[in-house]
MMTF fields as JSON, N, C-alpha, C and O atoms, coordinates in Angstrom:
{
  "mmtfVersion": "1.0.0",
  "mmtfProducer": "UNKNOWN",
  "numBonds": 299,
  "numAtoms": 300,
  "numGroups": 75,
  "numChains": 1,
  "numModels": 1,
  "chainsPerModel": [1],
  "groupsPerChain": [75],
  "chainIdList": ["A"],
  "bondAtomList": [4, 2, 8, 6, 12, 10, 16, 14, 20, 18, 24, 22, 28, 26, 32, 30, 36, 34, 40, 38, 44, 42, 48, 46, 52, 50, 56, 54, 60, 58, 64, 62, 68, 66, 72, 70, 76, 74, 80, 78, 84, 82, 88, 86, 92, 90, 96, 94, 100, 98, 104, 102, 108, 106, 112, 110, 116, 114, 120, 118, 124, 122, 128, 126, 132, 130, 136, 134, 140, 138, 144, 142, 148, 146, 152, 150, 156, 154, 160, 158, 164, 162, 168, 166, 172, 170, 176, 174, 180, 178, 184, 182, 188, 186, 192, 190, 196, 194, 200, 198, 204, 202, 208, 206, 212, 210, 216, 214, 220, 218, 224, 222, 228, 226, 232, 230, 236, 234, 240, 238, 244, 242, 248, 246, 252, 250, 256, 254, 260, 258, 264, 262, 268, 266, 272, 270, 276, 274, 280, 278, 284, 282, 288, 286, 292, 290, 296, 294],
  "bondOrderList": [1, 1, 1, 1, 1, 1, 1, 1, 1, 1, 1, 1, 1, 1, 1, 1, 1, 1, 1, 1, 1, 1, 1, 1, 1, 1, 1, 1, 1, 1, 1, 1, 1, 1, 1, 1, 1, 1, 1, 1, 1, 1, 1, 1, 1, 1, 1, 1, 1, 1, 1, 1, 1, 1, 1, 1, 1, 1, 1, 1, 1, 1, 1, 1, 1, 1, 1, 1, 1, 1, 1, 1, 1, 1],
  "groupList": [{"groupName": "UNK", "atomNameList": ["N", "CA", "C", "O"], "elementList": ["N", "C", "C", "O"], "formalChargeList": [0, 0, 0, 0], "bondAtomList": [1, 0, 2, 1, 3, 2], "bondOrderList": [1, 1, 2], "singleLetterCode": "X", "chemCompType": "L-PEPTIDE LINKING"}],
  "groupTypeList": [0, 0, 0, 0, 0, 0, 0, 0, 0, 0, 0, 0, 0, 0, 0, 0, 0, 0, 0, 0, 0, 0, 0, 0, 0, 0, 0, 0, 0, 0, 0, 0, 0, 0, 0, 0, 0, 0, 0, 0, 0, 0, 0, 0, 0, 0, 0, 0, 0, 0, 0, 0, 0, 0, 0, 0, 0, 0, 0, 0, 0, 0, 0, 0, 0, 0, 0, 0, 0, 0, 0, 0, 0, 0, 0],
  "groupIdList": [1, 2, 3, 4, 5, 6, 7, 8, 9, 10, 11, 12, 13, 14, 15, 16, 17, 18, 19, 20, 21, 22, 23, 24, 25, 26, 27, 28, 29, 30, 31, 32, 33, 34, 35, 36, 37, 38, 39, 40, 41, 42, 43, 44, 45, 46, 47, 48, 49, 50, 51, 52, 53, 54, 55, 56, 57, 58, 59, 60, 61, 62, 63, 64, 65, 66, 67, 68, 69, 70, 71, 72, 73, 74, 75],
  "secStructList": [7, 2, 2, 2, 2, 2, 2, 2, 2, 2, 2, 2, 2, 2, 2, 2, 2, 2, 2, 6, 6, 1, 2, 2, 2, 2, 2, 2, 2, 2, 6, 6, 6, 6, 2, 2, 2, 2, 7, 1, 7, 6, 6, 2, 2, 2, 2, 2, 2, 2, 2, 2, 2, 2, 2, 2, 2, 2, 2, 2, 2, 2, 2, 2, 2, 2, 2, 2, 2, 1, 7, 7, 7, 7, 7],
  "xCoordList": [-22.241, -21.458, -21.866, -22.212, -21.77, -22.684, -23.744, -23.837, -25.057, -26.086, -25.993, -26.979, -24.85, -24.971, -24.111, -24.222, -23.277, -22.186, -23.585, -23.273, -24.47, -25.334, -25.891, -25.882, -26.805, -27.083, -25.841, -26.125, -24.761, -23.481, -23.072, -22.253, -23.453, -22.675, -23.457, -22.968, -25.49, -26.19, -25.832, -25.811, -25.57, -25.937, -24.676, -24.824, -23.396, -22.415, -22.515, -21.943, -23.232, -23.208, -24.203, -23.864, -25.426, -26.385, -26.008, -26.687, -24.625, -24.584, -23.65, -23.811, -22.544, -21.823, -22.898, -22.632, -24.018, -24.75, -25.662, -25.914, -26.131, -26.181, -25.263, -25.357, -24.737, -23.436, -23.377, -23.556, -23.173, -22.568, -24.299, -24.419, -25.105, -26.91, -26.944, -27.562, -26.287, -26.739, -25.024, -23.953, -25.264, -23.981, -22.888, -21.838, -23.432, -22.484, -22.208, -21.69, -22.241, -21.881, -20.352, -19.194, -21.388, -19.9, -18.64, -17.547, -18.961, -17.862, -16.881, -15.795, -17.803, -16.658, -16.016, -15.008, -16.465, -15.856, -14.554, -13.544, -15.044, -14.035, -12.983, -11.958, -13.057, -12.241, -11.374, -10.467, -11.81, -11.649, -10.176, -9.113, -10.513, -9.652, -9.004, -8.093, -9.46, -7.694, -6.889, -5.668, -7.5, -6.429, -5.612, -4.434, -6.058, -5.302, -4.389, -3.303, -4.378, -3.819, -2.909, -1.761, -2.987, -2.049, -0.603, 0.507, -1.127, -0.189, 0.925, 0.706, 1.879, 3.188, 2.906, 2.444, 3.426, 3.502, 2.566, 3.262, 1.794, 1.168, 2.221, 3.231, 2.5, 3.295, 4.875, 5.529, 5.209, 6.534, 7.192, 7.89, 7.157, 7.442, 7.361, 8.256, 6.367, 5.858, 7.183, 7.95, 7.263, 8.847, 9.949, 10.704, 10.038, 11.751, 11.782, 12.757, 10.558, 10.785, 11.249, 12.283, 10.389, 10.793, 12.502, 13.372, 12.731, 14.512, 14.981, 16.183, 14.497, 15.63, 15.792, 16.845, 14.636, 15.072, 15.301, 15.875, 14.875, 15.942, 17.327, 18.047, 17.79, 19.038, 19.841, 21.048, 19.295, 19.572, 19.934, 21.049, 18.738, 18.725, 19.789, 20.462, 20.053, 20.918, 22.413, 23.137, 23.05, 23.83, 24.334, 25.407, 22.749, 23.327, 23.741, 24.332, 23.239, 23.256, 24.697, 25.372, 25.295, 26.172, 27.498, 28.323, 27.553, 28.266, 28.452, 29.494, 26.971, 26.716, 27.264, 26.686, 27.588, 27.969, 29.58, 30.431, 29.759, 31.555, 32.054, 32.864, 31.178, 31.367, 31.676, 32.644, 30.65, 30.468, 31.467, 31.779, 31.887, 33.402, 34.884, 35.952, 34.755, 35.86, 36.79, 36.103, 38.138, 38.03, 38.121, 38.62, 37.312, 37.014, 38.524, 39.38, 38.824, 39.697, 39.445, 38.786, 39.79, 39.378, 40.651, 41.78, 39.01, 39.881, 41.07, 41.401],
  "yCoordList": [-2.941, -3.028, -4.245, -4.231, -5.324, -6.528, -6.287, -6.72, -5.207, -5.457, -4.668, -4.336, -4.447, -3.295, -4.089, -3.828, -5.066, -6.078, -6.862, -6.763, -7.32, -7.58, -6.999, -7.441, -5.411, -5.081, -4.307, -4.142, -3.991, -3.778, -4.784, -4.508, -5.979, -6.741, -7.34, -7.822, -6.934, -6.954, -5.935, -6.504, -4.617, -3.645, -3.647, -3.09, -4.129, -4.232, -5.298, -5.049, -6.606, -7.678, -7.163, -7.246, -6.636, -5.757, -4.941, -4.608, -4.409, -2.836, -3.485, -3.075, -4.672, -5.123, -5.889, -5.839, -6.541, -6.861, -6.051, -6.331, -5.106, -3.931, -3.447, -3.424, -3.24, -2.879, -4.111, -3.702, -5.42, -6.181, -6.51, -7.419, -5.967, -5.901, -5.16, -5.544, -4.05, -3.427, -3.114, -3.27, -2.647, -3.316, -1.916, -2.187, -0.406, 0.75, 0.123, 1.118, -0.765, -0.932, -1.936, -1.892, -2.92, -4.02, -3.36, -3.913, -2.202, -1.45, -1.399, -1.972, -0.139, 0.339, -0.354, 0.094, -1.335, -2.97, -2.698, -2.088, -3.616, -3.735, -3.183, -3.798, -1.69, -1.01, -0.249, 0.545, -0.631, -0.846, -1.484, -0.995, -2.646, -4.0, -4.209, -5.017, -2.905, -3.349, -1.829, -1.729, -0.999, 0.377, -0.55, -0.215, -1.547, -2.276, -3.146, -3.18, -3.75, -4.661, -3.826, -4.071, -2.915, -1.788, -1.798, -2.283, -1.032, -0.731, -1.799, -2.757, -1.55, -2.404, -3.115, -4.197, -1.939, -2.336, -1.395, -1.16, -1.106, 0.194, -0.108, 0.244, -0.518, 0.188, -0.404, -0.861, -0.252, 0.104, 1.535, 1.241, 2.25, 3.813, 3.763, 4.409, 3.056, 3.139, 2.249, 2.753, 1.026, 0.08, 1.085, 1.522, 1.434, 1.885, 3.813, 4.478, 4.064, 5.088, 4.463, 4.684, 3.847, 2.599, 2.066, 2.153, 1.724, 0.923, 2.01, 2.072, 3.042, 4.305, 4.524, 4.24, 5.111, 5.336, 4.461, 4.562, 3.052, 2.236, 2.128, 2.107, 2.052, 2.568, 3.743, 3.685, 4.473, 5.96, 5.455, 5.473, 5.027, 4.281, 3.891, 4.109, 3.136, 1.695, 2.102, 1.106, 3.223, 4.364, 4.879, 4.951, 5.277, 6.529, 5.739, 6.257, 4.239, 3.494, 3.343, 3.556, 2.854, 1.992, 3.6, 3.344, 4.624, 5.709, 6.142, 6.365, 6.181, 6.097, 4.716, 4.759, 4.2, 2.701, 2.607, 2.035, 3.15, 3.562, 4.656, 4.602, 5.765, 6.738, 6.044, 6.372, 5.038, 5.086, 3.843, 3.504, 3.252, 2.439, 3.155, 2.57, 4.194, 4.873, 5.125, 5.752, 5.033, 4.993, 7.012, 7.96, 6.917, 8.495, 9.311, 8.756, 10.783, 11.324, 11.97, 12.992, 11.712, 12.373, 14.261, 14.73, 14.559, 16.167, 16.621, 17.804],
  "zCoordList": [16.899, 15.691, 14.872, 13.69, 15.695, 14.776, 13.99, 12.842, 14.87, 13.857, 12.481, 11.823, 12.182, 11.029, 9.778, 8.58, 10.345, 9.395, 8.45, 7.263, 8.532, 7.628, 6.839, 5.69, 7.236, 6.419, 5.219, 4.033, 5.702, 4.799, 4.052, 3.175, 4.172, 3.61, 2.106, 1.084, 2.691, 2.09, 0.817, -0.275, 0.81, -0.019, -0.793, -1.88, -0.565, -0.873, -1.925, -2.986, -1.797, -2.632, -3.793, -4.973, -3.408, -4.054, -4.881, -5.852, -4.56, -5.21, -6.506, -7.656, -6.119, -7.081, -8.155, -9.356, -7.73, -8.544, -9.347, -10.519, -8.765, -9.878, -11.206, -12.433, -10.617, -11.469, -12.626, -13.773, -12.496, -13.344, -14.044, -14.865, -13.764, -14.417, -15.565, -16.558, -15.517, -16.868, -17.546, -16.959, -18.917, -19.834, -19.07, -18.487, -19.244, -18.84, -17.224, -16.717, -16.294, -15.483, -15.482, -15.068, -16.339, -16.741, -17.603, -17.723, -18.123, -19.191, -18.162, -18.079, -16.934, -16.128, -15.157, -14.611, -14.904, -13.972, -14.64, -14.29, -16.166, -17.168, -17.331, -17.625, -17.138, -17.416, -16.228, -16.479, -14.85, -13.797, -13.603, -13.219, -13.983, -14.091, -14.588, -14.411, -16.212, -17.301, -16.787, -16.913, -16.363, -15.962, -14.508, -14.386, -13.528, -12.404, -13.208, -12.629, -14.13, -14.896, -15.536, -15.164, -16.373, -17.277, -16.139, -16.361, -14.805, -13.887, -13.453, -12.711, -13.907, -13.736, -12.226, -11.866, -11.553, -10.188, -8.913, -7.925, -8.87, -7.834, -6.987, -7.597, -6.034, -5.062, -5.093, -4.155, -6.348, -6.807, -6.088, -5.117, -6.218, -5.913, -4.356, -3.811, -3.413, -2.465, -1.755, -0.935, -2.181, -1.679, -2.05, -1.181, -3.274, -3.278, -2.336, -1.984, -2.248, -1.348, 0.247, 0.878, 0.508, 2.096, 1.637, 2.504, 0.745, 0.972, 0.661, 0.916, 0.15, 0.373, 1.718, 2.288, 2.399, 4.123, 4.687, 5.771, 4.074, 5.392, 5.284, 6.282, 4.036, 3.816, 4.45, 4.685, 4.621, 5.215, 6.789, 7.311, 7.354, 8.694, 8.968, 9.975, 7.86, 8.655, 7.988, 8.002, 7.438, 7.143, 8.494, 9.093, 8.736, 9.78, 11.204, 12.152, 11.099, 12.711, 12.748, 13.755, 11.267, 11.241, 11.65, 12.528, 11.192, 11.485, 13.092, 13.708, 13.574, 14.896, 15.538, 16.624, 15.544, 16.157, 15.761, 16.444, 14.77, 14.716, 15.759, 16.684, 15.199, 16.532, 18.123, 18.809, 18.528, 19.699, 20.11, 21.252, 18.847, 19.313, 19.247, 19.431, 19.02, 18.634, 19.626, 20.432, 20.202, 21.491, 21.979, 21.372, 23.431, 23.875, 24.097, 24.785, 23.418, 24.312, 25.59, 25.404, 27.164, 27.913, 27.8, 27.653, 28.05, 28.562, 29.602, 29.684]
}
């Protein structure tokens, strides 16, 4: 696995330097960077979907944990 982290790391620095070499490369950098910038928040939607279900979670524990103090009727 080591011997391959160089030459990747080679073609990777290479390939970004390509890119920023000729001008249609730097456009789409550019424009790369202002459509990431435009975006309010990317993983906006991604958190309030997560505190919705933990909400739900911690709903359903807290119901379950009343339940299970409740005192039992025996039969």
């Amino acid at each position: 696995m080591k011997n391959w982290l160089l030459p990747i790391a080679v073609l990777g620095v290479s390939g970004v330097g390509l890119m920023c070499a000729s001008e249609r490369g730097r456009r789409q950098i550019q424009s790369f960077f202002d459509r990431i910038t435009r975006t309010s928040d990317p993983l906006g939607e991604f958190n309030k979907a997560v505190e919705s279900q933990l909400d739900t979670i911690q709903r359903t524990l807290d119901r379950l944990s009343e339940a299970l103090d409740a005192p039992q009727v025996n039969s």
